[in-house]
N, C-alpha and C positions, 0 to 999 in steps of 0.2 A: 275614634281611634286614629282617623288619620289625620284629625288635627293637631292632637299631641306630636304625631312623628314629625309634621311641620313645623311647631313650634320647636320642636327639639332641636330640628335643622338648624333655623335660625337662631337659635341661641346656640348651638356649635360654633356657629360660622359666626356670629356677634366675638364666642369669646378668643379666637384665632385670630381677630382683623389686626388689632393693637402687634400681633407676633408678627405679622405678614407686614404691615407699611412699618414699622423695625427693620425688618429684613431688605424689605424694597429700599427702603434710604440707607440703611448700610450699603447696598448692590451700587445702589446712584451713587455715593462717597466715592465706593473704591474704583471705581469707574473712573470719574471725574482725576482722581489720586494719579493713576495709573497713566492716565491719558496726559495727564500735565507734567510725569514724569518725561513721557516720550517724547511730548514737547520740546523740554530744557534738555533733554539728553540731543535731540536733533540739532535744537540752538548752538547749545556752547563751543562745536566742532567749529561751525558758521562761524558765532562770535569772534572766537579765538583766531578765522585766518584773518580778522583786519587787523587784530594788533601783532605789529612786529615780535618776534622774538628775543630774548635776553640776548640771547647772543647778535642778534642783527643786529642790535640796538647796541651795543659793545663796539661791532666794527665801525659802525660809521656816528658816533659820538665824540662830539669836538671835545677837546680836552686843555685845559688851563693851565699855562705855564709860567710860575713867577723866573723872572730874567734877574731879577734886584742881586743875585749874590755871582754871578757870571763873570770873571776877574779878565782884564781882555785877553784875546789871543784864548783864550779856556772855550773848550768844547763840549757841550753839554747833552747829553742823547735821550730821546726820552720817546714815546711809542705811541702811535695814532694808526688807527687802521691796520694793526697786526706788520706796520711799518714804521723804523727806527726812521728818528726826524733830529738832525741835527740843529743848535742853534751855539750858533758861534759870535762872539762880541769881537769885533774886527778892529784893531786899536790902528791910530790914522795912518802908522806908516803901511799898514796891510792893504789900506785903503788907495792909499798914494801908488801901490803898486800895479793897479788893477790896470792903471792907464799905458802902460808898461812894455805890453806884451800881445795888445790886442789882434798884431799880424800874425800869430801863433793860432788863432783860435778857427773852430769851425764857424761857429754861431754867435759872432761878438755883441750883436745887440742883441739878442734871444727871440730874432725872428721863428723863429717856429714855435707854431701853438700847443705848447704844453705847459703852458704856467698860466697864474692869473695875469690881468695886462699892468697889476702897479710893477711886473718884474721886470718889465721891457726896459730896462737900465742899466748902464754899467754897474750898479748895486745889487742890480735883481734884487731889493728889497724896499720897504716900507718907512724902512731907517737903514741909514747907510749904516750906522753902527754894528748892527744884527743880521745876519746871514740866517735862514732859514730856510734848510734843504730838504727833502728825501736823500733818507743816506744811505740809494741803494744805483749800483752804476747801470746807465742805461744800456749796457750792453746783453750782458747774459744775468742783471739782480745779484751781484756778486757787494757784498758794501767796502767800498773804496776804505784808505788812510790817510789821516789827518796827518801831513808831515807841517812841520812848520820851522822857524828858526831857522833856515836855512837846509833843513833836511829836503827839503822839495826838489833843490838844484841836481842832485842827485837823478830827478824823474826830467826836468826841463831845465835847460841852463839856463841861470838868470834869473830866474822866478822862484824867490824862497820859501814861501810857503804853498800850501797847495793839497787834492786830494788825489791820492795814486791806489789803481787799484790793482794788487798783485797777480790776481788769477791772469788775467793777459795784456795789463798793461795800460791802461786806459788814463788820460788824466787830464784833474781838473781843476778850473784857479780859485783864489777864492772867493770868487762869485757862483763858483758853480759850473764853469760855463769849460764846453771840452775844448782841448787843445787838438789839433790835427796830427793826423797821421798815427791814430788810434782807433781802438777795435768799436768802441761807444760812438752813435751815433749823433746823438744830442745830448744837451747838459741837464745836467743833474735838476732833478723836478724840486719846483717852488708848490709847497701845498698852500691851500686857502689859509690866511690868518689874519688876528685886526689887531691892535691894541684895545686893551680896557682902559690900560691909564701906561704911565711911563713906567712900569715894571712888570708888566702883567700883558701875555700875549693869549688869545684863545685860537691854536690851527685847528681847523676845518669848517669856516666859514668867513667869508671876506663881510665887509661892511659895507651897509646897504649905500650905493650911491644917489646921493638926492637930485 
């Protein structure tokens, strides 16, 4: 009698084993599942702070400007860094002017460090042809006007072209560079920029010096 009930045992427990390691390795799967969920759910937070954001990646992306259709004396405004950036084609007599007026100014050679060092020139630029400014006034971020033709004399006797900035009066030649006995303290900011080729300028990074 009590070997039957033992064998009955073991052949209960024989035909449940197949149900039970089923069961067991479902358990271990979901396990394993769940655990690699929490994993990539703790990662991707991690991940995600080493890459920049769209938008950080928006503000500080250089940006490529063809020059080829810029008639001279024409002003052209175009946006880097959530800041309007002029570039102006200076035709030679604008150029001829710069020499002009230098006892006018605060900062006639652009001693103070707020530009790249190719701006330390009467050009402040890369090509005397091309003026490239931030065209926001160093006083209170007010953005100055492009008078020219003679509209400038107006703001400074004798100097006919030029940038004047209404809210309180501030003005600059066109190099950029301030004139005295105005509320701006220094001249108008030179951003980073290189040439690609003779028509194509990219601001917000200078080229690599060898």
């Amino acid at each position: 009698m009590s070997n039957v009930s033992i064998d009955a045992k073991e052949s209960a427990h024989n035909d449940n084993q197949p149900e039970n390691n089923t069961r067991r390795r479902f358990l271990t799967v979901a396990t394993c599942v769940v655990g690699g969920v929490g994993v990539v759910g703790a990662a991707v937070p991690f991940v995600a702070s080493w890459n920049p954001s769209a938008k950080a990646k928006a503000a500080g992306a250089d940006i490529e400007v063809d020059i080829s259709q810029i008639e001279p004396g024409q002003l052209i405004r175009v946006m880097w860094r959530s800041k309007p950036v002029w570039i102006v084609r200076r035709p030679p007599a604008m150029l001829d002017e710069l020499a002009k007026h230098e006892d006018k100014l605060k900062d006639p050679n652009s001693e103070a460090e707020q530009q790249p060092t190719f701006a330390k020139n009467r050009y402040r630029s890369l090509k005397e042809e091309y003026l490239i400014l931030v065209g926001i006034c160093t006083h209170l971020g007010c953005s100055p006007q492009y008078k020219k033709e003679g509209a400038f004399e107006e703001a400074v006797e004798g100097v006919p072209d030029g940038f004047f900035c209404p809210c309180h009066g501030s003005k600059f030649d066109m190099a950029g560079r301030v004139f005295e006995s105005v509320p701006a303290p220094l001249n108008l900011v030179v951003p980073p920029y290189q040439y690609v080729d003779d028509t194509t300028v990219i601001i917000g990074s200078e080229a690599e010096v060898a």
